[in-house]
N, C-alpha and C positions, 0 to 999 in steps of 0.2 A: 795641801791637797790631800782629801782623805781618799785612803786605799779602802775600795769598797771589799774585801777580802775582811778585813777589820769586823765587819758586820755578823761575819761566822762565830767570832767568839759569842756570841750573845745564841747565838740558834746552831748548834750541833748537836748531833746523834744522840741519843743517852748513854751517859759514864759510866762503866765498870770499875767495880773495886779496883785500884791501884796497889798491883804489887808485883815486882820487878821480876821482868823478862827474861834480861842479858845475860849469856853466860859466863860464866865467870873468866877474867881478862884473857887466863893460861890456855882457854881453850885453843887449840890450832887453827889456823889454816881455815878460818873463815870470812866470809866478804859482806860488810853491813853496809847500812844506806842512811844519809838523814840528808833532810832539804829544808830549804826556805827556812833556812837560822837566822836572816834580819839583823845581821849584826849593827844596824843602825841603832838600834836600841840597847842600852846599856844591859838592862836584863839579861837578854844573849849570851852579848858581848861574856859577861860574867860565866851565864852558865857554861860555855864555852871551854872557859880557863880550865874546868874539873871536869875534860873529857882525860881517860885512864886508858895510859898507854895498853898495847894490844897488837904486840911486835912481830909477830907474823901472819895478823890478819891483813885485809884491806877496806878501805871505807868510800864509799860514793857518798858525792857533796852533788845533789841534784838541783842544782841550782836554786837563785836567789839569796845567794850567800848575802849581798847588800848591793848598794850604790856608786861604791869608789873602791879605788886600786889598795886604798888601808882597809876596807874592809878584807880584801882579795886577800891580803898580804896576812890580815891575823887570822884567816880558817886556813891558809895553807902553811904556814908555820906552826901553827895548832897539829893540827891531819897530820901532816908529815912528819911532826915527833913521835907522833903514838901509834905510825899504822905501818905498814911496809909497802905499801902501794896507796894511790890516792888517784883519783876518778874525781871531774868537775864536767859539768853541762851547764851553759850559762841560762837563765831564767830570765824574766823583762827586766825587772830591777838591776841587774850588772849592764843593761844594752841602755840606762837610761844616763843622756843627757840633762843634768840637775841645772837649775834655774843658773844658776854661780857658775854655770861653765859654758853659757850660753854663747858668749863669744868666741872661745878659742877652743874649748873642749872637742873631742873628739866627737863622732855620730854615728850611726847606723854601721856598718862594715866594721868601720875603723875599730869603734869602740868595740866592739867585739872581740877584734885584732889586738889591741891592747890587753884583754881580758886573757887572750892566748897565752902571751907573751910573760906577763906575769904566770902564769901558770905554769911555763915551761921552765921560768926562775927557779923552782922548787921541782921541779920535776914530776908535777902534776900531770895526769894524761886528758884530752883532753879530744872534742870533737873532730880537730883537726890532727888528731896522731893517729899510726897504725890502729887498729885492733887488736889485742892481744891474749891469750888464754889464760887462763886460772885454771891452776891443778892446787885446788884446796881441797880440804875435807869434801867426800862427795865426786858427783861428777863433775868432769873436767868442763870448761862453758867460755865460750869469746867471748869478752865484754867488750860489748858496744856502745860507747858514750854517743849522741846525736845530738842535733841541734835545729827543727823543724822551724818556729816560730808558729803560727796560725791564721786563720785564712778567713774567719769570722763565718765560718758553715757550720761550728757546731750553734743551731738555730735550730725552732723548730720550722718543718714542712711548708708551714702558711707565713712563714718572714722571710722576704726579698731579700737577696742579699743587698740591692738598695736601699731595704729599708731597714734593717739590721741596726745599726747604728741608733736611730731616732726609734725604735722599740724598746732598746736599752734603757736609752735616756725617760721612755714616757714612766719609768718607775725610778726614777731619780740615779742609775748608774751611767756610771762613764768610769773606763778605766784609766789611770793614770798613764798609759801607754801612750792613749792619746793624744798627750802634750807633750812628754819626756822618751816614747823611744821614736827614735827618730829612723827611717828607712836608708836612707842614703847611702850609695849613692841609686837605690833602686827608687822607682816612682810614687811605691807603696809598700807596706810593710806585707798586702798579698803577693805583689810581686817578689818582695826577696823571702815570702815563703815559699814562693814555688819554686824558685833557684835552690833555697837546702834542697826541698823535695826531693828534684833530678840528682843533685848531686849525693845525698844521703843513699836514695833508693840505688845508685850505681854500685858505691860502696858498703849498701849491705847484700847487693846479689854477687858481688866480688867477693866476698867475705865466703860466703855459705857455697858460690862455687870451688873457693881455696882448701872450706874446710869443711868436706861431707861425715856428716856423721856429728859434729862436733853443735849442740845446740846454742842459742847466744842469750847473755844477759842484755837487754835494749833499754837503754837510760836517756831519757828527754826530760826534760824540762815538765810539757805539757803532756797530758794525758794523751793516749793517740786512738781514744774511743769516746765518742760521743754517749756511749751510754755511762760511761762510768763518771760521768760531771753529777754531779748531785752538790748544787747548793739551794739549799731549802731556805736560805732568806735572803741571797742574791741573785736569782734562778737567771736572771736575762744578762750577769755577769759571763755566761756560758759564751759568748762570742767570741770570750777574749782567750778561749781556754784551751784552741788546736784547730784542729783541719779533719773532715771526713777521710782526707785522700790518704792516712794511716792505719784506717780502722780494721783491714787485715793485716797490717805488718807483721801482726806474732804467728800468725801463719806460714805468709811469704817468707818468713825469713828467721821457721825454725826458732822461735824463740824460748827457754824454759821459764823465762820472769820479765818481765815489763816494769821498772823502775821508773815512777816518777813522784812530783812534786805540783805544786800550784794551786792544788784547790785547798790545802790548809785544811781541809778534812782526812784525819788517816783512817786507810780503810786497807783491807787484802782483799780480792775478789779472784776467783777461775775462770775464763774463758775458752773454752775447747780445751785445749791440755795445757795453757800455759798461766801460769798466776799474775796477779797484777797486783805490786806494792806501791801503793800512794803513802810516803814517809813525810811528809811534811811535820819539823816543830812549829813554826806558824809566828805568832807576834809572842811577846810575854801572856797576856790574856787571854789564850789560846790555849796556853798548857802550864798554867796557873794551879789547875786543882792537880794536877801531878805532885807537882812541887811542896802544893802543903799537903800531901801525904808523902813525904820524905824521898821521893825521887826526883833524879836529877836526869843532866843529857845523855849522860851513860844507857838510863832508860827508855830511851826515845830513839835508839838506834832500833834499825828495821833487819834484820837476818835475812838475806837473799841467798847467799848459801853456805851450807849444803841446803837450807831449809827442809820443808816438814819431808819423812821420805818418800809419801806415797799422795798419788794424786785423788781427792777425796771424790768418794761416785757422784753421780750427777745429780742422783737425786736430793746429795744432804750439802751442795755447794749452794750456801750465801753470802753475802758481802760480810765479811766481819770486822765491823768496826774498831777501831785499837786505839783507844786513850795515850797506851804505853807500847813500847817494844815492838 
């Protein structure tokens, strides 16, 4: 079953010169991001192996690491040699039920629950742990791992949420969620997005009452703005991509950077005073022409903080597309 995502490699942004971001390993006390690593694919898998230890920083893994508990197990024995802290939000692809495990495999909740558990093996953190502070380089900041899932409103104005689905479809997309992530034990995969919702939204105004003053890093899966989806040869893939009922969060809840993953496009953008990192490495033929210009996964890590110092005026904020770093 092809992942319409795959379709991105052929239609993305225009490429900039490729030549490496990352600071060099010794630098202190800083916190990066990569997502959607697909370790189902060997490619990865490989790139993977020559991530370079970086013993006092920390690394967010925003989900889509892969499909099963050995993918789980090789990004967090990976992460957790090289980082001093390690952050995981799971993506559709860890919540899917694969064909082969249709019988007895776990589903919806569960498998999620399992995704946990492993996590806490290694001492990953994790949607369901505290919040915790980072005093790295820079200001101090909560990091917030989340787990929303979506609610098929990112749409536009004139598509029913009735008929959202069979719009999709009339340009040949359907997402793989459709058949392999399973809701369970909720009715619908809307229903158990609106269960994170209440529960996410409680625990992050508990958060920012606990801690005034103190801004957060917000790490999801799914983008949690409607405008920031931009795929320009999947465009009606957008359903599968979040929920409107997010699109203030970095307001509500104080936030200095929005981390995420999913759409396999990386891009930085500003909104009001907080930044937003879409860190996706994406499939092999995604970040292919990195590679044959001599960069590796080292380069494809996203800097969240301390990042850049100063927040850029309004009138020279636009999306900045990122090949690399």
């Amino acid at each position: 079953m092809a992942d319409p995502l795959l379709a991105i490699a052929d239609d993305h942004p225009p490429s900039h010169e490729a030549t490496s971001s990352v600071s060099p390993p010794d630098t202190p006390d800083r916190l990066w991001a990569l997502g959607d690593i697909h370790l189902s694919y060997k490619a990865n898998r490989e790139a993977l192996e020559r991530l370079q230890p970086r013993p006092t920083d920390g690394l967010i893994l925003c989900g889509d690491i892969g499909e099963s508990a050995e993918h789980l197990r090789l990004a967090f024995t990976q992460a957790t040699s090289c980082f001093s802290r390690v952050w995981w939000v799971p993506g559709n692809h860890e919540l899917y039920t694969l064909p082969t495990q249709k019988e007895h495999g776990a589903r919806g909740v569960n498998k999620y629950d399992e995704c946990v558990e492993i996590a806490r093996e290694f001492g990953v953190l994790t949607p369901e742990d505290d919040f915790v502070i980072w005093n790295g380089e820079g200001e101090s900041c909560l990091i917030a791992p989340i787990f929303t899932l979506y609610d098929y409103s990112f749409r536009p104005n004139h598509v029913t949420l009735d008929g959202a689905l069979e719009w999709a479809r009339e340009e040949g997309i359907e997402a793989t969620d459709e058949h392999l992530l399973h809701p369970d034990p909720y009715e619908s995969r809307i229903e158990w997005c609106n269960a994170r919702l209440v529960a996410t939204e409680a625990k992050l105004s508990a958060a920012v009452a606990a801690f005034p003053g103190i801004k957060l890093v917000i790490i999801n899966h799914w983008p949690l703005r409607y405008d920031l989806v931009n795929l320009p040869n999947v465009p009606r893939f957008c359903i599968w991509c979040g929920t409107k009922q997010t699109e203030d969060w970095h307001n509500r809840f104080h936030a200095k950077v929005v981390v995420s993953g999913h759409l396999h496009i990386r891009r930085t953008d500003w909104k009001d005073n907080t930044r937003f990192e879409e860190c996706s490495l994406g499939y092999p033929k995604q970040w292919k022409e990195c590679q044959d210009h001599g960069l590796d996964v080292n380069d494809m890590l996203r800097e969240i903080l301390p990042g850049p110092a100063e927040i850029p005026p309004l009138e020279t904020r636009r999306t900045m597309w990122r090949q690399h770093g």
